[in-house]
N, C-alpha and C positions, 0 to 999 in steps of 0.2 A: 626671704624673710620680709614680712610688707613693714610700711612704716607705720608705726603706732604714735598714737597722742601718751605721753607720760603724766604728767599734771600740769595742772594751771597752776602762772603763777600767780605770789602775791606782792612784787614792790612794782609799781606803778610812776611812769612820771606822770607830769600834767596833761592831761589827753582832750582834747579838742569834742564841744557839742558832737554826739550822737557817737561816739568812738563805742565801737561794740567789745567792753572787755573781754566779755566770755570769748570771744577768738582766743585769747591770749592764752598759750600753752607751750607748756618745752614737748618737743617731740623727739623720738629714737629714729635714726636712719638706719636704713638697710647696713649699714656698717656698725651699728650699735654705736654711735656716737649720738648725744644728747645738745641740740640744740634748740632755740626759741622761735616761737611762729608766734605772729603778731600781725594787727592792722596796721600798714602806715600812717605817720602822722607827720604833721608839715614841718616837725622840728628833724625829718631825717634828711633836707634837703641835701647837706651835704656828705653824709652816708651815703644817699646812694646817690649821688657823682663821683665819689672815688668808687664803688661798688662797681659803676660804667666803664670809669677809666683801669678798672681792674682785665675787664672781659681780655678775651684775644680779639681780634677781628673778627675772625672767623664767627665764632656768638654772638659779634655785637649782629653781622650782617645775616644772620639766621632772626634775630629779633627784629633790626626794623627793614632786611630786604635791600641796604645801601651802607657803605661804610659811614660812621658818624660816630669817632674819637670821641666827643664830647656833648654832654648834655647843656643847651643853656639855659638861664634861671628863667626862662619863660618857663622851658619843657620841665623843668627842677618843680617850680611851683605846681603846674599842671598836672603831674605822675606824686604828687606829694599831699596836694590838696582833695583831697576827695569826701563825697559825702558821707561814704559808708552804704547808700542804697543804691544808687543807680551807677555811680561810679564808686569801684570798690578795690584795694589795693591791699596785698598780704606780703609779708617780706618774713623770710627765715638768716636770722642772727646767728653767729657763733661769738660770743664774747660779746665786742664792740662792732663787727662787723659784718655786713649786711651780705646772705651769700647765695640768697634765690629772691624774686620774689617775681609776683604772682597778680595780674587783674582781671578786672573783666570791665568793659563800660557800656550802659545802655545806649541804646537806639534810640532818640528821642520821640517821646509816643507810643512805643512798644513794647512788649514782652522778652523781647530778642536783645543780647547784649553781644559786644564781642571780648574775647578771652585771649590773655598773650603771657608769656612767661620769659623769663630768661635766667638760667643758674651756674653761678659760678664756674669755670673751666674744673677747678679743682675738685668742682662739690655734684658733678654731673654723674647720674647712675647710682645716686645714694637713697632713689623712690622720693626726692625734692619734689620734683615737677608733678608726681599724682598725688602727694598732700595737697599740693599750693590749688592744685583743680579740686579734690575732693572737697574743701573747704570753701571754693569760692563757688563750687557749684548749689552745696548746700545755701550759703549765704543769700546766691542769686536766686534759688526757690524762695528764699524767704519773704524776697524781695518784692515777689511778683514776675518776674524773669523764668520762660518759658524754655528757653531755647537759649544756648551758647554755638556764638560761630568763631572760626578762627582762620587765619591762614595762614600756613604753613610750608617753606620750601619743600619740595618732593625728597631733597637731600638729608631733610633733616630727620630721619628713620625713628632719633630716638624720641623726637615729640611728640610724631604720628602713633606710635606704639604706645605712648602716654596716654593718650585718646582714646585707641582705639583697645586696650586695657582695662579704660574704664568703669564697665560695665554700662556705658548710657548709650543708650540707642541713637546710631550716627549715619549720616550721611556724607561723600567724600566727593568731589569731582578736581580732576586735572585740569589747569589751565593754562598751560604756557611753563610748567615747571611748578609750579603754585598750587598745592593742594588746596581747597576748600571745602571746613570741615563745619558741620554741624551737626550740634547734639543736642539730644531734646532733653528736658529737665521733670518733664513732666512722668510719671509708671506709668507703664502699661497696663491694662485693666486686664484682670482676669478674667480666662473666659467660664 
C-alpha cells in the first residue's frame, strides 16, 4: 500500500521568510497511521537533537558514515536553518515528535544537489523515506535542481531500494563500500 498525502493542514506556527506552506500536510503510512510532513523551521532545533539522540547507532552511522551521539548547535542551526530553495529540509512528526526527516542541498553554482534522509528505528518500512524523496524531489524541480546525488553505504539495502523505487532515472557506482547514486529530475522525452 504506497503512502498517500491526506490533507493539508490548517494551524500554523510562526514560519520563517519564504517557508513553502503548501508542503504542509498529514500523510498515511503504509501502516495506515496518520502523521504530519512539513518544512523545517529553526524553532525545531531542539526536536531534532532529541530526534538524533533518539536514533540507534546503527542509523546514526548509516546517515553520517561515522558514529556521532550528538548534534552541536552549530550543526542544530545549520540542518534547521534553511532557505527553502537551495537548501531544503522536510521532517515528518507524530504528535510532538519529529520521526523522519528529509533534504537535499545545492551545489553552489549548479543544477545538481545532494539528498540524505534519516528515519526513526521504530518508524523504518512505513514508505517515510519515498515520501520525504518524492516530495524533496518535486520541491528541487521547482527549484531549478536537475539532478539529485546521494551516498549511500552498500549495507544500507533499504535506502538503496528507496531510490532505486523511485521511478527517476539513476545511475549507481561502488566505491570502497559507498554507493553513489544519482538521479536525474529532469522526464525523459518522448520519442
Amino acid at each position: 500500500m504506497p503512502v498517500r498525502v491526506v490533507a493539508a493542514t490548517e494551524d500554523r506556527d510562526v514560519v520563517p521568510d519564504g517557508y513553502p506552506v503548501e508542503i504542509e500536510c498529514e500523510v498515511a503510512t503504509r501502516a495506515g497511521t496518520t502523521m504530519m510532513m512539513r518544512p523545517i523551521r529553526p524553532d525545531d532545533s531542539l526536536a531534532l537533537s532529541r530526534f538524533h539522540r533518539s536514533l540507534t547507532p546503527r542509523s546514526v552511522y548509516r546517515r553520517y558514515f561515522y558514529v556521532h551521539p550528538d548534534l552541536s548547535q552549530t550543526e542544530l542551526d545549520h540542518l534547521t536553518q534553511v532557505d527553502y530553495v537551495d537548501r531544503m529540509a522536510i521532517v515528518v512528526e507524530q504528535g510532538e515528535q519529529l520521526v523522519a526527516v528529509g533534504r537535499y542541498d545545492r551545489y553552489p553554482g549548479t543544477t545538481e544537489a545532494e539528498v540524505a534522509f534519516v528515519v526513526a528505528d521504530a518508524y523504518q518500512h512505513l514508505g517515510l523515506g519515498t515520501l520525504l524523496l518524492e516530495k524533496l524531489a518535486s520541491r528541487a524541480r521547482q527549484s531549478g535542481i536537475s539532478t539529485l546525488q546521494a551516498s549511500v553505504l552498500a549495507e544500507n539495502r533499504e535506502m538503496l531500494d528507496v531510490f532505486r523505487r523511485s521511478g527517476l532515472p539513476l545511475i549507481t557506482a561502488n566505491d570502497l563500500g559507498v554507493i553513489a547514486v544519482r538521479m536525474s529530475l529532469i522526464p525523459a522525452k518522448a520519442s
